[in-house]
LOBA-906279 format. One record per residue (C-alpha): residue in one letter; y, z, x. Coordinates in pm, whole numbers, plus 50000, padded with zeros to 5 digits. Last residue first. Layout:
# LOBA-906279
AYZX;...
END
This chain:
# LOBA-906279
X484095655052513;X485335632752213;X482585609452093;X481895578452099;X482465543351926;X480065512352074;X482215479652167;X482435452851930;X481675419052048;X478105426952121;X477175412752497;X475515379052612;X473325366852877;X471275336052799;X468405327652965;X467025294052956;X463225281153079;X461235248453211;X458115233953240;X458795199453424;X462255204853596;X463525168853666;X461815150353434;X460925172953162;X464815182353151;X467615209153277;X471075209153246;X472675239453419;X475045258853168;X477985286053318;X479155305953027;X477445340753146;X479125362652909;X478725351452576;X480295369552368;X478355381252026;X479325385951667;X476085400151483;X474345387251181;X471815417751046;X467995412851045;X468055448951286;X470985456251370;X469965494551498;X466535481851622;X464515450851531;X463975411751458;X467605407651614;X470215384951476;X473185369051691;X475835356751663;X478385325551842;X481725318151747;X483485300752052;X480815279352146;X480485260552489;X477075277352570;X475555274052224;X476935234552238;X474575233452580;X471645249052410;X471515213552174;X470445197952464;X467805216352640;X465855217552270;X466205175452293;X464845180652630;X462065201552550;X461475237452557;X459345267352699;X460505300052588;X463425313352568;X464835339152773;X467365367352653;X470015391552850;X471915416652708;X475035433552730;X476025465652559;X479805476652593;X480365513652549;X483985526852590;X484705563452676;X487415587652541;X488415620052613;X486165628952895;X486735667153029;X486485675053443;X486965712453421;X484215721753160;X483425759953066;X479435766753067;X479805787953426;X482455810353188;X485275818553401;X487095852753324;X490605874453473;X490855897653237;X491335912952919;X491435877852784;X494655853152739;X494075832453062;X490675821653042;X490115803853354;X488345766653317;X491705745753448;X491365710353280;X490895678653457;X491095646253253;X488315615553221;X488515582553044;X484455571353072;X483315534253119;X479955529352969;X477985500753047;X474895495452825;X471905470452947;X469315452052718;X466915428652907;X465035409052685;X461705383152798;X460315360552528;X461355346152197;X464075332052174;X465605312851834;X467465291851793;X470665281551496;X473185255651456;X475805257951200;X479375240951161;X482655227051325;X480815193751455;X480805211251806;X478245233951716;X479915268851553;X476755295251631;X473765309251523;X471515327851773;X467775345151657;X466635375251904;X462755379751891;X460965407851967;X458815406752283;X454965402252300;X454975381451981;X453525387851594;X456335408351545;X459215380051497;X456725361951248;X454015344251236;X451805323450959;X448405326551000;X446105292750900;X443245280550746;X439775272250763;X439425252551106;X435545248951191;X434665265151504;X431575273851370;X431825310251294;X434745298051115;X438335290751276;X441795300151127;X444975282251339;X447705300451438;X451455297251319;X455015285551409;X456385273251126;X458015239251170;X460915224851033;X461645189150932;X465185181350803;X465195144150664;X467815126250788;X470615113850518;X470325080150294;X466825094850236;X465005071950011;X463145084149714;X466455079349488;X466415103149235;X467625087048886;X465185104448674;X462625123248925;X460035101849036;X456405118948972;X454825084348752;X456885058649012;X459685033348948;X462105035949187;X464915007749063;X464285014648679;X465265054348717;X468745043448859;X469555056349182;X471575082149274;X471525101449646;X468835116549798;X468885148950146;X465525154550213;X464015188750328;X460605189850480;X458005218050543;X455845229550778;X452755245850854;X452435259450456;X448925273950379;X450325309850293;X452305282550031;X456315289150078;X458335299849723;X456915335249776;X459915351349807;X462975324349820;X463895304250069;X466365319250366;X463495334750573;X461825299250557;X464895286050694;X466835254050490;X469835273250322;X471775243250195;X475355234950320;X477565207350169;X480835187050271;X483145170450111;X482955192749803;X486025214749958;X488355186449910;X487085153949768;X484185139549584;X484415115149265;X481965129449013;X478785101749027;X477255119448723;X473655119448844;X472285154748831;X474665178148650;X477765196948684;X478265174348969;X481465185049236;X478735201249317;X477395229449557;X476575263149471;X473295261149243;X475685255948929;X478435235749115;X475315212049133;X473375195849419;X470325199049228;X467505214249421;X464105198449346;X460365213249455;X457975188949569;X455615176349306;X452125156949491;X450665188449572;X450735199449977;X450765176050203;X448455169250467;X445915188850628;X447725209350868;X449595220750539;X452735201250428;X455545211050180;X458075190750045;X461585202849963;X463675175249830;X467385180149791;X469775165349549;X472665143149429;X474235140649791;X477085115649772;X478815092549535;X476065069949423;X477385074149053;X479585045549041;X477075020849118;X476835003449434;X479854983449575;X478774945049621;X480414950749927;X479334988050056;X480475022249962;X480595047650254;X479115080450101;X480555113850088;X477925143450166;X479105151050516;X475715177750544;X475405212050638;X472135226950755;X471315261150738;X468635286150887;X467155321650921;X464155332151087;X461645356450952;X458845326250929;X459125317251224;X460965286151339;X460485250851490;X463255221851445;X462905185851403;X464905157451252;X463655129751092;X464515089351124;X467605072951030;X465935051550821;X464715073250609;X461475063350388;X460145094450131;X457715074749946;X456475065549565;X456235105849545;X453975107549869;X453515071349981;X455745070250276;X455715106550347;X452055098250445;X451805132650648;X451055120750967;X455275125251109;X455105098751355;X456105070551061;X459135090550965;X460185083551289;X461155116251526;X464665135251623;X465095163651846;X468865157651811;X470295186351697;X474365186451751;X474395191151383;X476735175851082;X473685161750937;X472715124151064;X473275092350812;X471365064050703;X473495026150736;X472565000250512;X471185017150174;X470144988649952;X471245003249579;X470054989349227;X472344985648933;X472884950449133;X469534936549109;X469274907549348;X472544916849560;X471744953249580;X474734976949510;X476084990349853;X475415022650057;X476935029150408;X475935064950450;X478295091250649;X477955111550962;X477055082651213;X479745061751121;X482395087651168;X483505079351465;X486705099751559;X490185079351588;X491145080351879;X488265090352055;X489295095152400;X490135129152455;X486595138052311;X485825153851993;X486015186051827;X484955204251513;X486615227251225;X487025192451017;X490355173950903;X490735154450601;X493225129850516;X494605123650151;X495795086950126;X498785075449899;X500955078150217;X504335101650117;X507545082650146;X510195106550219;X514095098850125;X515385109950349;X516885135250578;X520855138950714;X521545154251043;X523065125651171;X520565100251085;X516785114251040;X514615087550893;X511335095250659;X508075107050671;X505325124650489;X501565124950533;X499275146350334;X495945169550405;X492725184850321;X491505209750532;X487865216750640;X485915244750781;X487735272850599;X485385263850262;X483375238850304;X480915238350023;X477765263649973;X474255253949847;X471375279449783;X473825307649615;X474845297249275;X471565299749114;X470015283248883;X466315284948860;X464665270749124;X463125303649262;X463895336549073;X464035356949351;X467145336249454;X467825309949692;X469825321650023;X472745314250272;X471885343750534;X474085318950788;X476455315450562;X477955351650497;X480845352750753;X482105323950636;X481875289750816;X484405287151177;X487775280651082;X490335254851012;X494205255750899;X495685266351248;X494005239851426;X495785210351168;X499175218951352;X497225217351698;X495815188051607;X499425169551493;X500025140451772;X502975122951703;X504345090051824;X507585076951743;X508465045151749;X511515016851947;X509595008552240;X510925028752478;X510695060152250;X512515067951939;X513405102651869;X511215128551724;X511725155251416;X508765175251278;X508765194250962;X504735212650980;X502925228850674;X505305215350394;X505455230550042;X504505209649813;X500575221149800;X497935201849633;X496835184149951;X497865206650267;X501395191150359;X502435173350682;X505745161450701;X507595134551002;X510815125551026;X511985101051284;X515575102951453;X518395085751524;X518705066951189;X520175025551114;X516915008551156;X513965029251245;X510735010051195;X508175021151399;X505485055851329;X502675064651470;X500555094251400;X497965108551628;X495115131151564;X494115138951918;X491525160751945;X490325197451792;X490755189151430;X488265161251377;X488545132151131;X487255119150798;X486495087650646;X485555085150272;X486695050350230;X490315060350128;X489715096350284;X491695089150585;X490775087250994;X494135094851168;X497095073551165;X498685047451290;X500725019151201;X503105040350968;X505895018950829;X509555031650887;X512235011350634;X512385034750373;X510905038650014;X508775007749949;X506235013950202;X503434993250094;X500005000050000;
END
């Protein structure tokens, strides 16, 4: 659209919402502006969508070749955060797929929503402000110097209407979750016959992999808003309509009915008040988290059989274009997202024969050391979780805050020192209590994602026992330095991680 209200024209700006783009707060998110005719100076207003009051009023004069560029991250910094403090125990209910509002959860401080504003400055004088059409949306994650814009291909589904049935949608480009995970297999590796379980379970963009215990707590978040093609799909494929959660046993899967969770405002999540209604998705709905650990899924929900489980991400589709006798009413069976695989670490059940029978689930206790579970911010601005499992150290440093006091009792019949009396008194002492964890063996992809835990600002922890015991505690990490290591160069190979509570220990008064 053109400016008709001034003579300054915007030929840059970060990634906008008109073809459900997005962009990342900790880079450059420049704005350039040309055009000044008769003004000295280029006005520039950033508002938070909904709001008319402006967040930043910025004023820059012409450079050499006649514009003005502006970079505003550090103005869109202050209005993201890490997830809420609650996320990471993200839960379904006792009463399994009933409704429930706490399986999926939107953005929240993770994302703002913003307008552009500008105008000509000419002697003090402001106005008038055109205001781009486009809302923009910035995310709690970073990106390099260089990327100018962010790509956000690889976050968002290209989806268009099929040319021979055009109800029907061809999905072009799959998507990956907003995760720096990328232990990532073909859905043709995975033995389970996803492709014919349910008229199939195809993504294109493969399946990622994580392993877990059964105590351990999880969440993935997903950029739900679709890139419509050309011929545009139907109006409904707007983003994420539901999740799939199939479960496998080591003999293949389990029932031919996996479990559905509506991406509803009912179970969380939304905009949809009900499955298919294609609401149009901005602000907070942009992006979705579901609870996806086995610790995080409701009581008795997993099969004692269960050796791991899958969690697809569908969009809309007409019933007619998936026809199949256990297809859910317009459920897509393709993933336009990666499926989320996830592992339960268990042992295998043998007969007198050495037939296997079964299996036994573990959890934190079934190991020679408790385990210590990390979630932190990943450099997308949301969750990634490990766990470790072997070796931990746990160390407490106190510093005490000592004064000397005379020990003579001055107002007695006499002259008296009690041997009990204390000279050297501490009146305050702080407690820090460091740890250090190792994992055990990993792979590359494993390697990998460690490096975002290293870099992370907002990193906890949860421990399988003690004091926190199953709680979410804010941890520093201490030792920040990370050495890459892989198959290749180190064979079997190790982390520890040192890290100390971020709240010191209170004491008492000497």
């Amino acid at each position: 659209m053109a400016n008709t209200v001034n003579n300054i024209n915007h030929i840059q700006v970060p990634n906008s919402q008109l073809n459900g783009a997005f962009d990342m707060a900790y880079g450059p998110n420049a704005i350039t502006l040309e055009g000044l005719s008769t003004g000295d100076k280029y006005a520039l207003r950033i508002f938070v969508t909904g709001n008319p009051d402006p967040i930043a009023d910025i004023r820059q004069t012409p450079n050499r070749q006649g514009r003005a560029i502006f970079d505003i991250q550090n103005v869109l910094q202050a209005y993201v955060g890490p997830q809420v403090n609650t996320i990471d125990s993200l839960h379904w209910s006792e009463s399994g797929f009933v409704a429930q509002n706490e399986r999926l959860a939107l953005a929240g401080p993770t994302l703002v929503q913003y307008q552009i504003s500008y105008a000509e400055e000419n002697g003090g004088v402001v106005g008038p402000f055109y205001t781009i059409p486009d809302n923009f949306t910035a995310i709690a994650g970073s990106k390099q110097y260089f990327q100018v814009p962010f790509d956000t291909d690889p976050y968002r589904p290209l989806i268009e209407g099929d040319d021979s049935n055009p109800t029907c949608s061809v999905i072009d480009r799959a998507a990956r979750p907003l995760s720096d995970n990328n232990w990532t297999i073909a859905d043709t590796e995975t033995g389970d016959n996803l492709l014919t379980v349910r008229g199939g379970f195809p993504s294109p963009a493969g399946i990622d992999v994580h392993n877990v215990f059964m105590d351990d707590q999880c969440t993935k978040t997903f950029y739900q808003k679709v890139e419509r093609g050309n011929p545009a799909p139907l109006q409904n494929v707007e983003g994420i309509d539901a999740f799939y959660i199939l479960q496998c046993s080591y003999t293949g899967v389990i029932g031919s009915n996996p479990a559905l969770v509506a991406n509803i405002q009912a179970n969380g999540g939304g905009p949809n008040t009900a499955l298919g209604q294609g609401t149009a998705i901005g602000g907070p709905f942009q992006t979705i988290t579901i609870a996806t650990g086995p610790a995080n899924i409701a009581a008795g929900f997993i099969a004692p059989t269960t050796t791991h489980y899958y969690i697809v991400p569908v969009v809309y589709s007409p019933a007619s274009c998936s026809p199949d006798a256990q297809q859910q009413t317009n459920i897509m069976n393709e993933a336009a997202w990666r499926i989320q695989r996830y592992n339960i670490a268990h042992n295998k059940v043998y007969d007198a024969q050495g037939n296997i029978t079964g299996i036994e689930q573990l959890d934190a206790k079934c190991n020679d050391y408790a385990h210590i579970q990390f979630a932190w911010q990943n450099s997308l601005g949301y969750r990634d979780q490990f766990t470790f499992t072997k070796r931990v150290n746990h160390n407490t440093k106190t510093k005490n805050n000592n004064f000397l006091k005379g020990t003579a009792d001055y107002n007695g019949a006499s002259y008296n020192v009690d041997i009990q009396d204390r000279g050297s008194t501490t009146y305050s002492q702080t407690i820090a209590n460091d740890f250090v964890v190792q994992s055990d063996y990993m792979n590359d992809a494993e390697s990998e994602l460690l490096k975002h835990l290293y870099q992370s600002a907002e990193v906890k922890v949860r421990f399988a026992e003690g004091p926190y015991a199953n709680q979410w505690v804010p941890v520093v990490i201490t030792k920040t330095t990370y050495n890459e290591k892989t198959y290749r160069k180190d064979r079997l190979f190790q982390y520890t991680v040192n890290f100390r509570l971020a709240s010191n220990t209170k004491s008492m008064r000497g």
